[in-house]
C-alpha positions in Angstrom: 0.0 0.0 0.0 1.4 3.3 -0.7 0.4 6.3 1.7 0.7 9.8 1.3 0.9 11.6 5.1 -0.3 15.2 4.8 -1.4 16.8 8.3 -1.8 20.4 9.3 -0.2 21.1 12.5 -1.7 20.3 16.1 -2.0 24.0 17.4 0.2 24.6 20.0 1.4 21.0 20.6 3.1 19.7 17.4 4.0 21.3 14.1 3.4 19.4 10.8 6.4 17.8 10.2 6.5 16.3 13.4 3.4 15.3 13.4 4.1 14.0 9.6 7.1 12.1 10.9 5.0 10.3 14.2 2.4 9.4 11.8 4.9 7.2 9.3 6.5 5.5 12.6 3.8 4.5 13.9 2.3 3.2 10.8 5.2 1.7 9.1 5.2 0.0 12.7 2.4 -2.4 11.8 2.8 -1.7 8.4 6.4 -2.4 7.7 5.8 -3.3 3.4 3.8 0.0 3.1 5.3 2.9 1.7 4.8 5.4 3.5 5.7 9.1 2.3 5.1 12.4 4.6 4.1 15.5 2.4 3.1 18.1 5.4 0.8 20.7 4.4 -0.3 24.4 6.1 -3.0 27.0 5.5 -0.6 30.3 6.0 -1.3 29.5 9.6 1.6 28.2 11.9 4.3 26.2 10.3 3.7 27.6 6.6 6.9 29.0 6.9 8.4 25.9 7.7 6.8 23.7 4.8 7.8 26.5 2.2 11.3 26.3 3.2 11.0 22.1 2.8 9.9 22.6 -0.8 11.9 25.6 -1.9 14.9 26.1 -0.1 16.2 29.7 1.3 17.7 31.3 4.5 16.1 32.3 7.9 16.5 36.0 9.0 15.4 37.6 12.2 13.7 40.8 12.2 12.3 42.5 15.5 8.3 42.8 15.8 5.5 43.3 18.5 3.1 40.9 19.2 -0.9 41.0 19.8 -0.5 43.1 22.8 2.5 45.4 21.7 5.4 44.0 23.3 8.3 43.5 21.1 9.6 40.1 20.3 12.0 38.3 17.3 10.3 36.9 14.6 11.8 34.7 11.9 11.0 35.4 8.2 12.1 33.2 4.9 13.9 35.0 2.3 14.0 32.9 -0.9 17.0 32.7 -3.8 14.5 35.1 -5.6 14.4 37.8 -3.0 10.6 36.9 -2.0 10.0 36.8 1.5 8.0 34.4 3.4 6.2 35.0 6.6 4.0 34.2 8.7 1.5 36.4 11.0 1.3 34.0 13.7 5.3 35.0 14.4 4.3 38.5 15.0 0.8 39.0 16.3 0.4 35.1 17.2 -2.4 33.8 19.5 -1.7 33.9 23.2 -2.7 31.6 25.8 -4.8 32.9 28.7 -2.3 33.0 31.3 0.4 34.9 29.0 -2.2 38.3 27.9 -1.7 41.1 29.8 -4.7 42.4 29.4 -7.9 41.6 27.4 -8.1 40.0 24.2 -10.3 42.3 22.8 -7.7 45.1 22.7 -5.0 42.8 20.7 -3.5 43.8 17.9 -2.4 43.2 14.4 0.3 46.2 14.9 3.4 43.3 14.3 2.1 42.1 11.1 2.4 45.8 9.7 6.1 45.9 11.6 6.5 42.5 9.5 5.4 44.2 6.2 7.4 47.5 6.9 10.4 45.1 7.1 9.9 43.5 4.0 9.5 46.9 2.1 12.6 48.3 4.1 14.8 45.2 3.7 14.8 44.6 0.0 12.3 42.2 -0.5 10.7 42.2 -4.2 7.8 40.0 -3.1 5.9 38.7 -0.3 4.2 35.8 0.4 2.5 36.6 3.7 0.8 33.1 5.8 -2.1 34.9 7.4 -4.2 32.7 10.2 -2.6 31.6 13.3 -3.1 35.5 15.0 -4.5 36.8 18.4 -6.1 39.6 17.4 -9.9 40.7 15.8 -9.2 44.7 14.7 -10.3 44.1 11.5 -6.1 44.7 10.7 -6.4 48.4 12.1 -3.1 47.9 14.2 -1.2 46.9 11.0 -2.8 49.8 9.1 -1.4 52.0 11.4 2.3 50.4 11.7 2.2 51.3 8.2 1.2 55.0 7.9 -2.4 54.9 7.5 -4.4 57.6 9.9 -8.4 58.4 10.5 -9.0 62.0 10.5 -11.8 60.6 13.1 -9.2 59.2 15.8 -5.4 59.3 14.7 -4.9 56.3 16.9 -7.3 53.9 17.4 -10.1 52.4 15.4 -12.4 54.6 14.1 -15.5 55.5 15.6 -17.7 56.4 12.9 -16.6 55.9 8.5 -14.5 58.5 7.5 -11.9 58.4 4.7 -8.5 58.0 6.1 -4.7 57.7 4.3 -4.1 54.0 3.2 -0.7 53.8 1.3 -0.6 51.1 -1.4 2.1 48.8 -0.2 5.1 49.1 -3.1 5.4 45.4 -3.5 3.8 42.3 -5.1 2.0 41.0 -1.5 0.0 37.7 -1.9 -1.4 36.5 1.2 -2.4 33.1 2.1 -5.5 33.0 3.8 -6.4 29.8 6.5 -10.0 30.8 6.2 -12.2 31.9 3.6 -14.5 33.6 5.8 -15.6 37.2 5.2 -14.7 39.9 7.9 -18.3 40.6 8.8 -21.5 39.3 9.9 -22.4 36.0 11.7 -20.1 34.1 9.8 -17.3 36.5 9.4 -14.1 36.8 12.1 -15.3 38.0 14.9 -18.2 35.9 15.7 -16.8 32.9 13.9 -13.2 33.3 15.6 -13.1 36.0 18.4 -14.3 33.7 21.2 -11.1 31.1 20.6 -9.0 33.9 20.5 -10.1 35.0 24.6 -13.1 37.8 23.4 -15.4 37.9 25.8 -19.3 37.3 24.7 -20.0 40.8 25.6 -16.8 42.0 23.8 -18.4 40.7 20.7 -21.0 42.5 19.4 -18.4 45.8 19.9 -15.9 44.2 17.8 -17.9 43.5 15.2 -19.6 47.0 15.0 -15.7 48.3 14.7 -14.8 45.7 11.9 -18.2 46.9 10.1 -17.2 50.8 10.7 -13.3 50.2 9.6 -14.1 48.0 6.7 -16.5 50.7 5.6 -14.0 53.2 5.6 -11.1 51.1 3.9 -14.0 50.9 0.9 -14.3 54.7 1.0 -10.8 55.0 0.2 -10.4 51.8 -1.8 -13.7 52.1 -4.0 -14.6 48.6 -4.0 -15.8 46.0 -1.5 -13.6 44.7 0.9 -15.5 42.8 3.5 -17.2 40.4 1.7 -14.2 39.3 0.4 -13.6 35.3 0.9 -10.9 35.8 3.2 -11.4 38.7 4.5 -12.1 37.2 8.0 -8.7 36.0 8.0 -6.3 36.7 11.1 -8.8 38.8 12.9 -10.1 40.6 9.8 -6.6 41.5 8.9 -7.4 39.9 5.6 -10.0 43.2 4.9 -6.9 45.5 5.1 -4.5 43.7 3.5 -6.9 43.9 0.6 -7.3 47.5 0.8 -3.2 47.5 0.6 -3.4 45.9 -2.5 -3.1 42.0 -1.3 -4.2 39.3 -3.4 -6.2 37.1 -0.9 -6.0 33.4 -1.9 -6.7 30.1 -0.1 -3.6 29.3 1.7 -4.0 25.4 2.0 -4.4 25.4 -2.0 -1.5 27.9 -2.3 0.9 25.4 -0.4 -0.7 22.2 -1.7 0.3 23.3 -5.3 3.5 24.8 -4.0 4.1 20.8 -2.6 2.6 19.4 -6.0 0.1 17.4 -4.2 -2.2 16.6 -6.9 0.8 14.7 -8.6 1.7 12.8 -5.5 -2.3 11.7 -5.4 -1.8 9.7 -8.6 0.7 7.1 -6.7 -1.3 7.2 -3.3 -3.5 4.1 -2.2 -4.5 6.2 1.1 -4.0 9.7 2.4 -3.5 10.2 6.1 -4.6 13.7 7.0 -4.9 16.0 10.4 -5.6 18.8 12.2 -6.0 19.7 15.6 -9.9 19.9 15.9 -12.3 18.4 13.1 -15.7 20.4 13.1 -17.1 22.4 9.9 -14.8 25.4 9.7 -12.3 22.3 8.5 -14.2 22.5 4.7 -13.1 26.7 5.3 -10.0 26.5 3.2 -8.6 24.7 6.1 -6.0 21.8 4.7 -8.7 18.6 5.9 -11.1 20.3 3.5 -8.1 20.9 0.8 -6.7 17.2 1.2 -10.1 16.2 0.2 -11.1 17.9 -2.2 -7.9 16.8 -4.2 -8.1 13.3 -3.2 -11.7 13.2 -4.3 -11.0 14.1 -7.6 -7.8 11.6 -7.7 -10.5 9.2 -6.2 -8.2 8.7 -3.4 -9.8 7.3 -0.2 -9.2 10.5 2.7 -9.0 9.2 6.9 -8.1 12.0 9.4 -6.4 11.6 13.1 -7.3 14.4 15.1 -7.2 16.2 18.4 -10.9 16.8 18.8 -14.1 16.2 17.0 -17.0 18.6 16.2 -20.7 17.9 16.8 -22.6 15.5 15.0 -23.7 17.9 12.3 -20.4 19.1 12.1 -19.1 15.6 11.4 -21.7 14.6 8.9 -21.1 17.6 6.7 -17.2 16.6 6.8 -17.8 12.9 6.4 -20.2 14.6 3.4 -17.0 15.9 1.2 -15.4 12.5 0.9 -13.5 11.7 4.2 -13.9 8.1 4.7 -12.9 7.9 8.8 -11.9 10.0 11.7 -9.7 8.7 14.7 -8.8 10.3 17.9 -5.1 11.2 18.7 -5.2 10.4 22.4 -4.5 7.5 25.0 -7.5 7.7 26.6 -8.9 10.1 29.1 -6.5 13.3 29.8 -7.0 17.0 30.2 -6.1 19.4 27.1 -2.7 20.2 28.3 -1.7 16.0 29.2 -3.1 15.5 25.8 -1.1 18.6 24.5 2.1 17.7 26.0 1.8 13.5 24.9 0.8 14.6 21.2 3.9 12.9 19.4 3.3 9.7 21.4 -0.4 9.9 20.7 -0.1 10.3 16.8 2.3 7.3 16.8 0.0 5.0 18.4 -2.7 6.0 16.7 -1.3 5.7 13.6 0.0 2.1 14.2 -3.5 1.1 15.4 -4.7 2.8 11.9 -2.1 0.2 10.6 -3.4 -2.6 12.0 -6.9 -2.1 10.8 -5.6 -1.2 7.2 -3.5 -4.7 7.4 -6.9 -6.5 8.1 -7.3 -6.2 4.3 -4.2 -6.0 2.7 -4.2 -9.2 1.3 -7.7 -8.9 0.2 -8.4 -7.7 -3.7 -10.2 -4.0 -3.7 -10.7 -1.7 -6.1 -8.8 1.9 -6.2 -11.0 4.5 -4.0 -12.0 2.3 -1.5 -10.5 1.1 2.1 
């Protein structure tokens, strides 16, 4: 049987390579004639950088940033033979656990994505291919907006409080940013309802948020002259996505981006089985995420799709996934634990897993089927 291992990463436990490489132990474990080959995927969330740098090469440089509440921090960025850069939001305004915000996460910022983009401009970059999910903030990308020049003539600071037209220089270079959600910015299903609770927002935080994305996004098309909101990633990193647009971003899926960049659909043809994952499995997985990319692909290579992951959504959740093509879903844990056990055993947990997936594929191994099926 030949296997093609694409994961996403487990946020905030194990990054897609090693969870690529615990998968293909534990499965050539109980599958030792199977050839197993890890191909790790991202969705411009954490570890794009990282799988970019697997396919294409190019050297790590370290430029100086703030994060989602301001304070300054080193951030690594990808510069490529070509001069493009490669980064990734989550290095600069990154989601922060509980116990490391200073202060609410309402107020966080996308201010260090904008010191990430003034460095690219400043440091010689000709391109930039930006990852954009993985933050901690929902300003709609006002905080990188300002790192980069533009001012409200309503509040020179902060968001503004009613639409106004307000400076927004065009960034001078090519910027494509790779979005790990193709959610608007607004509305029910845009960022901040959608995403602002996992990020810390507070249910009474929320309705305030997404009255300023509505107000900022309305300005940014004042100035811009074209819908920006609506925009299939527009929700992305906190509604960054919206502003990046009105810099002149191209917004594009960034699961699809790196699974062409990886040449997945080629690697399809040879594969009997894909092994996918994610950290939790629920609807927002068929967003652009890389579950919903995997299959996709694999459907039309007619490529059987089974997922090991951290966490499963509800019923209905499960049924739409199971609806684009995936064929099983197993749990990566050892049995009852709390979030951070499970967290902290996550390497031992894909292995295991894997190698009981192993031993259920080897139940019919010998047994004649047809391509497409287990």
């Amino acid at each position: 049987m030949n296997v093609l291992v694409s994961p996403d990463s487990l946020k905030g436990a194990l990054d897609q390579r090693r969870l690529a490489a615990a998968i293909t132990v534990g499965l050539q474990r109980t599958m030792p004639d199977a050839k197993v080959t890890p191909c790790p995927l991202a969705d411009g969330g954490e570890g794009t950088r990282d799988v970019v740098r697997a396919a294409l090469g190019g050297d790590l440089r370290t430029i100086r940033v703030r994060d989602a509440y301001g304070r300054p921090r080193q951030a690594p960025v990808l510069v490529l033979p070509d001069h493009t850069w490669v980064l990734e939001a989550a290095d600069g305004p990154g989601w922060v656990p509980e116990r490391q915000r200073p202060r609410d996460a309402a107020r966080a910022t996308s201010v260090g994505l904008g010191d990430m983009l003034v460095a690219a401009r400043d440091g010689g970059a000709r391109r930039v291919w930006l990852g954009l999910g993985g933050t901690g903030s929902t300003d709609g990308g006002w905080g990188l907006l300002h790192a980069m020049g533009a001012r409200s003539e309503a509040s020179p600071e902060g968001l503004p409080t009613a639409p106004q037209i307000f400076d927004v220089p065009p960034y001078p270079i090519p910027l494509t940013c790779w979005c790990d959600v193709n959610v608007p910015a607004g509305g029910p299903r845009g960022a901040v309802y959608r995403f602002g609770p996992q990020k810390g927002v507070a249910p009474a935080d929320l309705p305030v948020l997404a009255e300023r994305m509505d107000v900022l996004g309305q300005c940014l098309e004042q100035v811009v002259g074209r819908p920006l909101r609506t925009l299939a990633g527009a929700g992305a990193a906190g509604g960054a996505g919206m502003a990046l647009a009105a810099l002149g971003g191209v917004l594009t899926p960034g699961a699809e981006a790196i699974a062409q960049l990886v040449q997945l659909e080629s690697q399809l043809t040879w594969a009997d089985l894909v092994i996918t994952g994610e950290g939790r499995l629920d609807a927002s997985s068929l967003d652009g995420k890389v579950v919903g990319t995997v299959l996709a692909h694999a459907r039309v290579a007619n490529t059987p799709v089974v997922a090991l992951v951290g966490e499963f959504g509800d019923r209905d959740a499960m049924d739409a996934v199971y609806r684009a093509g995936l064929a099983a879903a197993f749990p990566l844990t050892l049995g009852p634990t709390s979030r951070s056990m499970a967290m902290r055993d996550s390497a031992r947990a894909a292995e295991e897993a894997a190698a009981h997936l192993g031993r259920w594929l080897a139940m019919g191994r010998d047994r004649p089927h047809e391509r497409g099926s287990l």
